[in-house]
GUKE-665038 format. One record per atom (N, C-alpha, C): residue in three letters; x, y, z. Coordinates in steps of 0.05 Angstrom, whole numbers, padded with zeros to 5 digits, always signed. Layout:
<recs>
ALAXYZ
...
</recs>
This chain:
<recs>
UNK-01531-01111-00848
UNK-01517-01114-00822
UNK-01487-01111-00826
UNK-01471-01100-00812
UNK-01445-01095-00813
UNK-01425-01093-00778
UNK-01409-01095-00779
UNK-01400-01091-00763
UNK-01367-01076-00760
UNK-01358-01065-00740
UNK-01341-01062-00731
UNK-01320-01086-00716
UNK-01296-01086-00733
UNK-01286-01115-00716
UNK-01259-01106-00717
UNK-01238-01114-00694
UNK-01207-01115-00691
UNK-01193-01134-00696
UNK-01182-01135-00721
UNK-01168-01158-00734
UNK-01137-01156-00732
UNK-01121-01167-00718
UNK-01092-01167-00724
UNK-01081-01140-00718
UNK-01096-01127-00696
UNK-01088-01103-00689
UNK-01111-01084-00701
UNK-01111-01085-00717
UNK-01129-01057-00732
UNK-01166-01063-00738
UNK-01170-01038-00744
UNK-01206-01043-00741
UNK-01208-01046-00776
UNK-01238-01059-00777
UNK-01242-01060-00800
UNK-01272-01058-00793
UNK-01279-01045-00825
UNK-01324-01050-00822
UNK-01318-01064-00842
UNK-01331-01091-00829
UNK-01342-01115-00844
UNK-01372-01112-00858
UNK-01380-01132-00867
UNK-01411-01140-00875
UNK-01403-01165-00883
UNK-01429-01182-00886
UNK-01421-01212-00896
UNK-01419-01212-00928
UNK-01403-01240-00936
UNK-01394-01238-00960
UNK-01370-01215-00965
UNK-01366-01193-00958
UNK-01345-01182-00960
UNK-01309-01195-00963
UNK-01297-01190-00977
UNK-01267-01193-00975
UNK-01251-01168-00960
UNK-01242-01169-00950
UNK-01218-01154-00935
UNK-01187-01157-00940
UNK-01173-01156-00942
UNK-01142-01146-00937
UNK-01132-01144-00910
UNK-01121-01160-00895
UNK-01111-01162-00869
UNK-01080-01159-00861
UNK-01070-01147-00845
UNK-01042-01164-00827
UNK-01037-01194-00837
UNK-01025-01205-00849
UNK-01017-01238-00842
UNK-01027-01246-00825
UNK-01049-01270-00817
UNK-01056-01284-00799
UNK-01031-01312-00803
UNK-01027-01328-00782
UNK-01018-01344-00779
UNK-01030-01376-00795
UNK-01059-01378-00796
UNK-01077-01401-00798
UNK-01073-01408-00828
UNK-01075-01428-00842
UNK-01068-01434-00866
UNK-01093-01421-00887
UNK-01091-01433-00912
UNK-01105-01422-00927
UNK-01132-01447-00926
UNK-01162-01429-00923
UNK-01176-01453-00931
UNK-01189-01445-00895
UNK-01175-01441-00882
UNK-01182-01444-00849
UNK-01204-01424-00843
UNK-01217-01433-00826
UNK-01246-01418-00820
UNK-01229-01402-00787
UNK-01239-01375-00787
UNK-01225-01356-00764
UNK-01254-01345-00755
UNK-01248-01340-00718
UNK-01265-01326-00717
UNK-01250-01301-00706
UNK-01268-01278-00693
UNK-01255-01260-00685
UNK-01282-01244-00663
UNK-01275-01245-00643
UNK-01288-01242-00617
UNK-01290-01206-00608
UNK-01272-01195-00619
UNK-01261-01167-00614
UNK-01276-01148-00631
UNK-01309-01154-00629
UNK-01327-01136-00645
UNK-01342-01112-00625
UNK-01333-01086-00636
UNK-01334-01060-00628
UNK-01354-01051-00630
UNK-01374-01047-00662
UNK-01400-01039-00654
UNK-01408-01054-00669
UNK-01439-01059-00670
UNK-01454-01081-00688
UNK-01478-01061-00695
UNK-01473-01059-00717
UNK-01506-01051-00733
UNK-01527-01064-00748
UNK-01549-01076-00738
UNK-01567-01093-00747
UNK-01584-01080-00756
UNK-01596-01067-00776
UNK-01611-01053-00794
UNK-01618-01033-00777
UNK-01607-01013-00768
UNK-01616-00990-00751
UNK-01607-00996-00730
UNK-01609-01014-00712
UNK-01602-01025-00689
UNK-01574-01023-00675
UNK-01557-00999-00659
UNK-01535-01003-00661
UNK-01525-01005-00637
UNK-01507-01029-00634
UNK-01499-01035-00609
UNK-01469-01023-00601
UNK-01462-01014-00583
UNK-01433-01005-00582
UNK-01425-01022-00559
UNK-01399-01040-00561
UNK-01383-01044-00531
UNK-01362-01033-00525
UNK-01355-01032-00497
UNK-01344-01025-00484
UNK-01320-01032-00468
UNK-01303-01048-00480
UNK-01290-01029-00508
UNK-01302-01059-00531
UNK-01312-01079-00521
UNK-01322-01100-00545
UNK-01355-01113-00527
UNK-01367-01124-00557
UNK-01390-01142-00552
UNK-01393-01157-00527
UNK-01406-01169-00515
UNK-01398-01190-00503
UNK-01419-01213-00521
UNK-01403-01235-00525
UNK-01421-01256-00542
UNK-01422-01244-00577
UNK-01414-01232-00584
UNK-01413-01224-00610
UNK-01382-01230-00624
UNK-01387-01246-00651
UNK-01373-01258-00654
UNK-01378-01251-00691
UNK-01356-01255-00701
UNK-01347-01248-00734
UNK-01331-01268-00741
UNK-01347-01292-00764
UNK-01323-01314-00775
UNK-01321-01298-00806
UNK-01301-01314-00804
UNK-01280-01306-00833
UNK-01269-01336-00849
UNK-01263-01330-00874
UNK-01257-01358-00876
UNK-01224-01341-00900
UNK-01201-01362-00894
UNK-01188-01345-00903
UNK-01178-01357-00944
UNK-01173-01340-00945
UNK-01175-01348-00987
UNK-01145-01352-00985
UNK-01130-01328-00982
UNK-01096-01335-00990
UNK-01079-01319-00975
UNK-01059-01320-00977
UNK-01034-01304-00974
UNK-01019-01296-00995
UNK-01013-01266-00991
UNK-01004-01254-01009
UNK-00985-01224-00997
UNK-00973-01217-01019
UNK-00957-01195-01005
UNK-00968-01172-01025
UNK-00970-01150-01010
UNK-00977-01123-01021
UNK-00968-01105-01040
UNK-00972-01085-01058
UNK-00950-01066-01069
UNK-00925-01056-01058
UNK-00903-01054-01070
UNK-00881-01036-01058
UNK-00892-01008-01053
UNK-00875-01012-01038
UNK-00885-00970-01020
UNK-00850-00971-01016
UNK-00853-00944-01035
UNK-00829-00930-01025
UNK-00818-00912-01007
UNK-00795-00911-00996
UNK-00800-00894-00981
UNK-00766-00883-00982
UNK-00768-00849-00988
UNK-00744-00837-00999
UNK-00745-00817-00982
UNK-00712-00815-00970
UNK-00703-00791-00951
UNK-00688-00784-00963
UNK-00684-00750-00958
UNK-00666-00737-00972
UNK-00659-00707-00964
UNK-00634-00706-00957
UNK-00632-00677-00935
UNK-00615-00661-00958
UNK-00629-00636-00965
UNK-00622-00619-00981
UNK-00593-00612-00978
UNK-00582-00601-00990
UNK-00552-00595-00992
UNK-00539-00609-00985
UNK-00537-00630-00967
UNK-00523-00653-00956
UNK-00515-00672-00973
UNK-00525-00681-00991
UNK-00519-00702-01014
UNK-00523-00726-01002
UNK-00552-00736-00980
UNK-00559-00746-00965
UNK-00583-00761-00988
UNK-00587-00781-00991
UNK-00613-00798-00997
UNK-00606-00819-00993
UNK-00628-00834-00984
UNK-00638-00860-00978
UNK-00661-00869-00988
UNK-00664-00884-01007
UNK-00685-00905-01012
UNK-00687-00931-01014
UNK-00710-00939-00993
UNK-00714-00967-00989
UNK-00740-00962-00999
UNK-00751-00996-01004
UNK-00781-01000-01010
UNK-00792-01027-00996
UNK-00811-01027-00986
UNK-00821-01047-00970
UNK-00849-01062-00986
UNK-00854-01082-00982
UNK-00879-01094-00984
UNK-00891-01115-00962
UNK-00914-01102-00954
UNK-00923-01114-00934
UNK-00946-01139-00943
UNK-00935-01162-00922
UNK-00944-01180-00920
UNK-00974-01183-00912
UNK-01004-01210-00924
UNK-01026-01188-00928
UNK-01038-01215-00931
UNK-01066-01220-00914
UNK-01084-01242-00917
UNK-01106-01234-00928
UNK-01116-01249-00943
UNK-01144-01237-00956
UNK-01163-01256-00940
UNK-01185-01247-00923
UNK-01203-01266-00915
UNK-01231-01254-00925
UNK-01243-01272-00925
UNK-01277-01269-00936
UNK-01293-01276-00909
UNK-01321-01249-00905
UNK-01327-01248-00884
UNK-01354-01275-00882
UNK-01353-01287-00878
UNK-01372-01307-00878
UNK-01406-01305-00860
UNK-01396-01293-00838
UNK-01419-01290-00815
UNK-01410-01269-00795
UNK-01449-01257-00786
UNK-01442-01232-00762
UNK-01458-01243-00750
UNK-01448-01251-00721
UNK-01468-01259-00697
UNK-01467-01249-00666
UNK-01486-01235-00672
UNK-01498-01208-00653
UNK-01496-01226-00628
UNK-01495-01255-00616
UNK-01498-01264-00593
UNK-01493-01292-00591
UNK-01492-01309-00566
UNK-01481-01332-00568
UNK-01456-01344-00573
UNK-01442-01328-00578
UNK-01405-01336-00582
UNK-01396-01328-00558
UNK-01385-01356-00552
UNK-01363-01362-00529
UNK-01342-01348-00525
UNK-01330-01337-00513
UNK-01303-01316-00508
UNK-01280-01336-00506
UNK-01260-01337-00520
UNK-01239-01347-00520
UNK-01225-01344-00500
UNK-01208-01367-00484
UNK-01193-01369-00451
UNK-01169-01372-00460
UNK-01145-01346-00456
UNK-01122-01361-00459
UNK-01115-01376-00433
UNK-01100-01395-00443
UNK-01085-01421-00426
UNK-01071-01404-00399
UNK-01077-01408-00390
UNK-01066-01400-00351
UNK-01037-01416-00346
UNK-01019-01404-00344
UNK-00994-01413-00331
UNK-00996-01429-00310
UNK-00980-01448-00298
UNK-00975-01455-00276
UNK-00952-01437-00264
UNK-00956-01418-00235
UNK-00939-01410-00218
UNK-00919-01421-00218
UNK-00900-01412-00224
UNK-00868-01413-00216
UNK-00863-01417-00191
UNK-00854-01443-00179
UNK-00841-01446-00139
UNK-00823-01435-00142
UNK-00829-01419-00123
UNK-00797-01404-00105
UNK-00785-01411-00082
UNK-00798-01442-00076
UNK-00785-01448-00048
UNK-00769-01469-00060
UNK-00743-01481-00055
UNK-00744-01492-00059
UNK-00749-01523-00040
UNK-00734-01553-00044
UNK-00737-01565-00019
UNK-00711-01565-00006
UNK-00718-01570+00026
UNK-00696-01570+00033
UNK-00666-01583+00029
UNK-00664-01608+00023
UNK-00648-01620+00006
UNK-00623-01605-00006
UNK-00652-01594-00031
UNK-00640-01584-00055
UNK-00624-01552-00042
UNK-00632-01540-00017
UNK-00620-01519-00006
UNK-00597-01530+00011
UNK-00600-01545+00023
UNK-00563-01558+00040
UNK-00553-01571+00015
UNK-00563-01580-00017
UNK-00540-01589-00029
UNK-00526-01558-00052
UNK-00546-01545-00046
UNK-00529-01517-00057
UNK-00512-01504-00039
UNK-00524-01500-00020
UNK-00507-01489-00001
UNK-00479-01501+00008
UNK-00469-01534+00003
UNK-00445-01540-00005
UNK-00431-01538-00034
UNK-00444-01522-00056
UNK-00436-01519-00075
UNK-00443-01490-00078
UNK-00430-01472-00061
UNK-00435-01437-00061
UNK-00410-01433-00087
UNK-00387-01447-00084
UNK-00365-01441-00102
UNK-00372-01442-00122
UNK-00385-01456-00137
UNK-00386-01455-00162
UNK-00405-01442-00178
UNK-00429-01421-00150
UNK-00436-01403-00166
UNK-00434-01380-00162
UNK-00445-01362-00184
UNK-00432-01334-00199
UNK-00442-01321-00178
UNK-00425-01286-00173
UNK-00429-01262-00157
UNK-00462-01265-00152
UNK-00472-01256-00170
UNK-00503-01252-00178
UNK-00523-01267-00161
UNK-00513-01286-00170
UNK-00532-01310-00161
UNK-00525-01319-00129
UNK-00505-01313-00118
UNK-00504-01316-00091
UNK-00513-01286-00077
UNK-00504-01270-00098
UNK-00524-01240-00081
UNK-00558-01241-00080
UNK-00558-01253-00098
UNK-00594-01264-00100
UNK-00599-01285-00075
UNK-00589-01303-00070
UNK-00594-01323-00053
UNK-00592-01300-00018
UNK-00569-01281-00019
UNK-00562-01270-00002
UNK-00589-01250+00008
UNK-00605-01243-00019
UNK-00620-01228-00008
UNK-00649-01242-00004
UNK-00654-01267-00011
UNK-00680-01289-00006
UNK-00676-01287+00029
UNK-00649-01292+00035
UNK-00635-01303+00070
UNK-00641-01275+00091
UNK-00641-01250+00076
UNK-00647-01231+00089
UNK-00622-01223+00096
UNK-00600-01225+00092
UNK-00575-01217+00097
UNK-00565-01187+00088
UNK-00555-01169+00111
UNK-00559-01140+00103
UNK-00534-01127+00096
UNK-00527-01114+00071
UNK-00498-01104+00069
UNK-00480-01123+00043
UNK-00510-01138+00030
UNK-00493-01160+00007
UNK-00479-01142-00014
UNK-00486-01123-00019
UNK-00482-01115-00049
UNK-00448-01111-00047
UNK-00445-01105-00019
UNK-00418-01090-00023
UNK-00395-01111-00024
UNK-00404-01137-00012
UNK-00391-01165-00015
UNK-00385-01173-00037
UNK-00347-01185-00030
UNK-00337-01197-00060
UNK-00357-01231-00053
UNK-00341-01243-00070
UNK-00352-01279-00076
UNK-00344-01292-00044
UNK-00323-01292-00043
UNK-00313-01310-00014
UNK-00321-01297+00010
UNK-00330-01265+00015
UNK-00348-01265+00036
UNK-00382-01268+00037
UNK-00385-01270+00010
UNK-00414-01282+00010
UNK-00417-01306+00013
UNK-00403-01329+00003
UNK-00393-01348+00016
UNK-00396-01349+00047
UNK-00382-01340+00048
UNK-00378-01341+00079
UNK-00403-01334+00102
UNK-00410-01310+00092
UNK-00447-01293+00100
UNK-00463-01313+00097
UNK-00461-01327+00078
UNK-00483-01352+00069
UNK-00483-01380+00086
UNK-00457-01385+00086
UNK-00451-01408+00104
UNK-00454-01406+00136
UNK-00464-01387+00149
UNK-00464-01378+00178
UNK-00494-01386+00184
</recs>
C-alpha cells in the first residue's frame, strides 16, 4: 500500500515504515503528525484518485529529527564582464517516518473561523469622534468622509473636511 501525500507544500509517495526528507515542519522532535492532503491511494491494485484529495484518508508520520541539508552551490558568472557571484545555501529538512495509511475514517481538520470585524460603530463613540476631527490625519477623515457619503472629498484639504464632516 502506498500513497500519494502533500507535505509542506510538495508531494511525496509514501508507504508505511518509510523515512522521508521534508520542508521543516514546525512540531518538535518525537511528535506524531498527521497529514490529510492524500492525492491518490493505492491498496494492492486498488487505486483511488481525489479530486484534488481523499476525503477521510489520512497519513500519520511520526517525526525523528531536524536537520539541515547539503550545501548547494550556486555560481553566476557573465563572460567578459569579470562578473561572478557565489553563494551556497543549505536547506533546512525534517526527517519523518511514515507510521500509517488510512484509506478512511480521518476527520478533516477545521481551521479556527475569525470573528467579523464591526464596522458600525456606537453612537457615542461617533459624536465623541466627531468632536475630536482635529486630531485626526487627512486619510482617516477622507475615510470617515466616504462611510458619510459625502461627494467631492478627495479634493479637500483637513479644515474643509472638518468642516464637510461637522454639517
Amino acid at each position: 500500500m502506498y500513497a500519494i501525500v502533500e507535505i509542506a507544500g510538495q508531494q511525496f509517495k509514501v508507504a508505511k515504515d518509510q523515512k522521508v526528507y521534508v520542508h521543516r515542519l514546525q512540531e518538535e522532535e518525537g511528535a506524531k503528525v498527521s497529514f490529510d492532503k492524500v492525492l491518490l491511494l493505492d491498496n494492492e491494485g486498488a487505486v483511488t484518485v481525489g479530486a484534488p484529495a481523499i476525503e477521510g484518508a489520512e497519513v500519520t508520520a511520526k517525526i525523528l529529527g531536524h536537520l539541515k541539508g547539503d550545501k548547494v552551490i550556486v555560481f553566476k558568472k557573465k563572460r567578459r564582464k569579470g562578473f561572478r557571484k557565489k553563494n551556497g545555501h543549505r536547506q533546512y529538512l525534517t526527517e519523518i517516518q511514515i507510521e500509517g495509511i488510512a484509506a478512511s475514517g480521518a476527520k478533516k481538520k477545521v481551521a479556527a473561523k475569525k470573528a467579523p470585524a464591526k464596522t458600525e460603530e456606537p453612537k457615542a463613540e461617533v459624536a465623541e469622534a466627531s468632536k475630536d476631527l482635529s486630531s485626526m490625519t487627512v486619510a482617516e477623515l477622507k475615510a470617515l468622509a466616504k462611510e458619510q457619503g459625502i461627494s467631492g472629498y478627495t479634493s479637500l484639504k483637513k479644515a474643509e473636511l472638518i468642516e464637510a464632516l461637522t454639517k
